[in-house]
C-alpha positions, -999 to +999 in steps of 0.1 A: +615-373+158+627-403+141+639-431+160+666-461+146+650-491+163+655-531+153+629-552+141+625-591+152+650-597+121+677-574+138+672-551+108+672-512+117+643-500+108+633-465+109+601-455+136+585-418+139+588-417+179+563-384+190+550-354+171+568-342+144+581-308+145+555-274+138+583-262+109+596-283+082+632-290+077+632-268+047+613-241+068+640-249+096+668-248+073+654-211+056+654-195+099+690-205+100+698-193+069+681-161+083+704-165+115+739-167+098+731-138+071+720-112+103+756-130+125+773-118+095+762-084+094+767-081+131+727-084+141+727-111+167+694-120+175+676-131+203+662-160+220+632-141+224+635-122+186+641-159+170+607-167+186+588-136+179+605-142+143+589-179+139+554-167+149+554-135+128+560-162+103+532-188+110+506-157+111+511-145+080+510-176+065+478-183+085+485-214+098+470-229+130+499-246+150+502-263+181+516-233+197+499-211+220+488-180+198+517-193+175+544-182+196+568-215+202+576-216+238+615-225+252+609-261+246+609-259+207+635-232+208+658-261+227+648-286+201+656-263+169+687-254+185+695-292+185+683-299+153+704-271+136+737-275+156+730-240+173+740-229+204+730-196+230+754-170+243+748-149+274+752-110+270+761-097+299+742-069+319+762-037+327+745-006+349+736+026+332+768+042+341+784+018+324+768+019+290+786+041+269+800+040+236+836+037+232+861+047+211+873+015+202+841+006+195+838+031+171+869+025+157+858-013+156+829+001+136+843+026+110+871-005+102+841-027+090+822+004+075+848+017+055+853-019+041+817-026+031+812+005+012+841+012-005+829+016-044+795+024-033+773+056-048+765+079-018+730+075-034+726+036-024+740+044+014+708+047+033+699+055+070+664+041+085+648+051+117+616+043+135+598+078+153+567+080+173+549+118+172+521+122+194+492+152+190+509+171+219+524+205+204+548+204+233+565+228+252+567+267+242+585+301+251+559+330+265+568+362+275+558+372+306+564+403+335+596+392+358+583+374+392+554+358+374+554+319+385+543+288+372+528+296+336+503+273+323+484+267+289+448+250+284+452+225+254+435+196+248+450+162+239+453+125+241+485+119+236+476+096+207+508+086+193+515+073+158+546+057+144+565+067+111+595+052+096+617+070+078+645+064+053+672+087+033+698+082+013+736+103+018+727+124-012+697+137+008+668+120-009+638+105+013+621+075+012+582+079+013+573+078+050+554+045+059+526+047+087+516+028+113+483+040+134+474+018+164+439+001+155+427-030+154+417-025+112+430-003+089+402+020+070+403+036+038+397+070+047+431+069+070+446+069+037+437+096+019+455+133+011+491+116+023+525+115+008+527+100-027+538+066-027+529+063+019+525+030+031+502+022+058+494+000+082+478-012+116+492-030+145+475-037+184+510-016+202+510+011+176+551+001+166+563-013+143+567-052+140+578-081+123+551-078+096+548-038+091+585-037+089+584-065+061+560-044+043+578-011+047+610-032+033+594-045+005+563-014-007+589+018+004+628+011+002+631-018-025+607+005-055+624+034-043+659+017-047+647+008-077+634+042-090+664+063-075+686+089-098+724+087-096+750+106-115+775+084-130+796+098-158+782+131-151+755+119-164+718+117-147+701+084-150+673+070-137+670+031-130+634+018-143+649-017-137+661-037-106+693-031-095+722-041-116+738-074-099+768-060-097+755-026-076+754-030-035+734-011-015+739-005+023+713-003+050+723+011+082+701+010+111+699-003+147+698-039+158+661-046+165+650-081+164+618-070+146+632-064+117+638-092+104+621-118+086+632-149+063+614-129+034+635-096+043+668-115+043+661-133+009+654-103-005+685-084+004+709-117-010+683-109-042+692-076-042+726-072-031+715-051+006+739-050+024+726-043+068+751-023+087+744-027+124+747+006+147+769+004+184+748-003+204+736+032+224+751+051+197+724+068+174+731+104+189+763+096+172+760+071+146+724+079+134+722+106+106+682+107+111+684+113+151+715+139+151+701+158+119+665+154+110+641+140+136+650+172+158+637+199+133+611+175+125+597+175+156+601+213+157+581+216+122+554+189+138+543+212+166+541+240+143+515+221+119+498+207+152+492+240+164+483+254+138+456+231+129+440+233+163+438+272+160+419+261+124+396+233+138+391+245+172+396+203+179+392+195+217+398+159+210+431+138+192+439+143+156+408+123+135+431+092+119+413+106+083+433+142+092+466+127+100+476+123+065+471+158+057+493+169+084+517+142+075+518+155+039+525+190+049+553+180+071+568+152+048+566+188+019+591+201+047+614+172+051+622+172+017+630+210+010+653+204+039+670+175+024+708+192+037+699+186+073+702+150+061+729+156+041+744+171+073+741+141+098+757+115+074+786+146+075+783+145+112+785+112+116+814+105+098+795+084+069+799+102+039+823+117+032+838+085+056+858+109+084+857+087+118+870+116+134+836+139+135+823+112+157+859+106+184+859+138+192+821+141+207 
């Protein structure tokens, strides 16, 4: 917004010629910092996610902008893209039939895989995934006489849905699960009786977002990094400190605009993370969570659901002060099943690295 105009001595003179821009330049300069880190690891982002990015940012700094709910409309996008010598590509759209993976792009993939974690520790290769469960136990088998038709079961529910994200290393270790209920405020007693070390957390769709991720990034993955036991020298240690300089970790998980943040990106350079980006319609090949351990989760979910409405005789949605019990009974699970993990990094060709478990589905 500054202007070069002359003065009545035919000097230049500097003049501030409308508003000034909502973000800094150093605040500019940090979002295209953020920009080139996620171009590098193959996470393009967004018109729309740069946006969602910048007001994400001004809320939880709680600042009132000029910006309607602080969302910066296409106008400021135009004039940040100006100011930081950006520019906008088109992707194209392609119908449904169309969107497969290839095998050159998974070939494409495992070449830049295999390169970013060569040297690395099985135990700092980790897989993240978002699920939703709802408080619908779900379809089940009866046994009935042949001929009988349509069979039908009375059970009451809401369909309240609840969003977990999960996170587990190739050595089969977990993360603590972090929770996300949708409220409008987050009580105490929603809390209580859940996995040790669960993070939780309220948002208005009842997803994860901007914020929640940023939280889980920072509360779950980065102490549990921090905490985790690898065997070097055939010897067990346990790091107490941050992470050696020298040590990369790798994050591998799907491209979702949400997920980053400024504060997440300066944390990984911190920390030597590493994002892997996922093909894109690919986690039912490249995703050790969704082939391997969301399935029987789900199985061991509808188990705990049904067996806690036989107990409580509920007619209504799980109470948000239950959940975590439930949670911690089925987290108990996860973890003494830690080779179904184990088994989708196997499956999916990263770790041991074997490209070929994936070309031939």
């Amino acid at each position: 917004y500054m202007k070069v105009v002359r003065s009545d001595s035919m000097l230049p003179v500097e003049k501030i010629v409308g508003r000034p821009p909502v973000l800094s330049p150093i605040e500019e300069g940090m979002f295209k910092q953020t920009l080139d880190h996620l171009a590098t690891w193959k996470f393009p982002v967004s018109s729309m996610g740069l946006r969602f990015m910048v007001k994400n940012y001004l809320d939880k700094s709680e600042r009132v902008t000029r910006f309607k709910d602080n969302f910066p409309g296409a106008d400021w996008l135009d004039l940040f893209k100006k100011r930081n010598n950006l520019t906008k590509r088109i992707v194209q759209r392609v119908k449904p039939a169309r969107i497969r993976v290839t095998a050159d792009e998974v070939n494409k993939f495992f070449d830049n895989y295999e390169a970013e974690i060569e040297k690395i520790e099985p135990a700092f290769i980790f897989n993240y995934d978002e699920t939703g469960i709802i408080d619908i136990p779900g379809a089940q088998d009866s046994i009935v006489s042949r001929g009988q038709g349509r069979i039908e079961s009375k059970v009451a529910h809401s369909k309240a849905l609840t969003s977990l994200m999960f996170c587990g290393n190739a050595v089969g270790d977990f993360c603590p699960p972090m929770v996300v209920y949708k409220a409008q405020n987050l009580w105490s007693e929603w809390t209580l009786g859940g996995p040790v070390d669960t993070v939780y957390d309220v948002t208005k769709s009842g997803w994860f977002d901007g914020k929640t991720y940023t939280r889980w990034f920072h509360e779950v993955l980065l102490p549990f990094i921090n905490k985790i036991k690898v065997r070097e020298n055939d010897l067990l240690l346990e790091n107490v400190k941050p992470i050696p300089n020298k040590r990369f970790i790798i994050v591998i998980g799907d491209n979702l605009d949400s997920h980053f943040s400024p504060e997440v990106i300066n944390s990984c350079m911190s920390h030597n993370i590493r994002y892997i980006c996922l093909v894109p319609n690919s986690t039912h090949l490249l995703q050790p969570l969704d082939v391997a351990v969301f399935g029987p989760l789900k199985t061991s979910w509808r188990s705990i659901l049904c067996e806690w409405r036989k107990e409580s005789r509920s007619v209504s949605s799980i109470p948000k002060n239950v959940f975590p019990t439930l949670l911690n009974r089925l987290f108990k699970e996860l973890i003494n099943s830690k080779g179904n993990l184990v088994s989708g990094f196997r499956a999916c060709g990263l770790h041991p690295i074997d490209r070929r478990h994936v070309l031939k589905r």
